[in-house]
N, C-alpha and C positions, 0 to 999 in steps of 0.2 A: 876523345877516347870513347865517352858512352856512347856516342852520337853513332861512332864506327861499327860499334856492338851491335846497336840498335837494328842500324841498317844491314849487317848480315843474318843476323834473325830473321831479319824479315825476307831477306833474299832467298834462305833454309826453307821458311815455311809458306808464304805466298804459291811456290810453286805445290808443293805438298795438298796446299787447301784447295790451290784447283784443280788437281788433280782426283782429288776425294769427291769434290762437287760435281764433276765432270764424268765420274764413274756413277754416279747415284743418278745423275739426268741421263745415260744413255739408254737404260731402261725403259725408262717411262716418255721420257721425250717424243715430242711426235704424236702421242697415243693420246685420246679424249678419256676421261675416266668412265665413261664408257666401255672404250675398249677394254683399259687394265682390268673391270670389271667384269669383262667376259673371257680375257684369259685366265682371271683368279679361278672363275667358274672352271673352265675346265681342268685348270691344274686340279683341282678338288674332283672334280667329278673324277679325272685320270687316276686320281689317289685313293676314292674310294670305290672304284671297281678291284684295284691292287690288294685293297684293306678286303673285300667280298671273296676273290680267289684267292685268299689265304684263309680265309673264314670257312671257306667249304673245301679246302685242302686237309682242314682241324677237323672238320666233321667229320670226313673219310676217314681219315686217321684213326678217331674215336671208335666209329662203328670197328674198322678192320682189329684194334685191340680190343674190342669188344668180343666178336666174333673168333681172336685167339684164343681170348680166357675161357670161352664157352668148349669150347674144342679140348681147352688143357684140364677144367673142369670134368668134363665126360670122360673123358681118357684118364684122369686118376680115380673118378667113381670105377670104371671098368675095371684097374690097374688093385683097387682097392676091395672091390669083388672077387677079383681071383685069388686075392691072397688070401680073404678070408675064410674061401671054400677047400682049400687046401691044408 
């Protein structure tokens, strides 16, 4: 009866663990660490040009509310001038 257990356990999970093994070696298989070496590189470099054009999307950003406040600034000196001369 253990023996029965035993053996379907193993029947359950054998498959499962080569399955696991076999998904983690298609990746890399085949490739010299070398290679994965130089695709890590790119995915990084791919990543931080992405991380750069959002960096200078933020800086546009900035100046343009910069440049609003300045604009709503003058416009209430202006707005705050006429009241007063009134």
């Amino acid at each position: 009866m253990l023996r029965t257990i035993v053996q379907r356990q193993r029947s359950v999970i054998a498959p499962v663990r080569a399955a696991m093994q076999q998904s983690t070696r298609k990746y890399t298989d085949g490739f010299s660490e070398r290679e994965n070496a130089f695709e890590n590189k790119y995915i990084r470099d791919q990543e931080m040009k992405k991380i750069q054009a959002l960096r200078d999307q933020l800086e546009k950003a900035k100046k343009q509310v910069d440049e609003l406040e300045a604009k709503i600034g003058e416009h209430h000196r202006e707005a705050t001038a006429k009241d007063q001369k009134k």
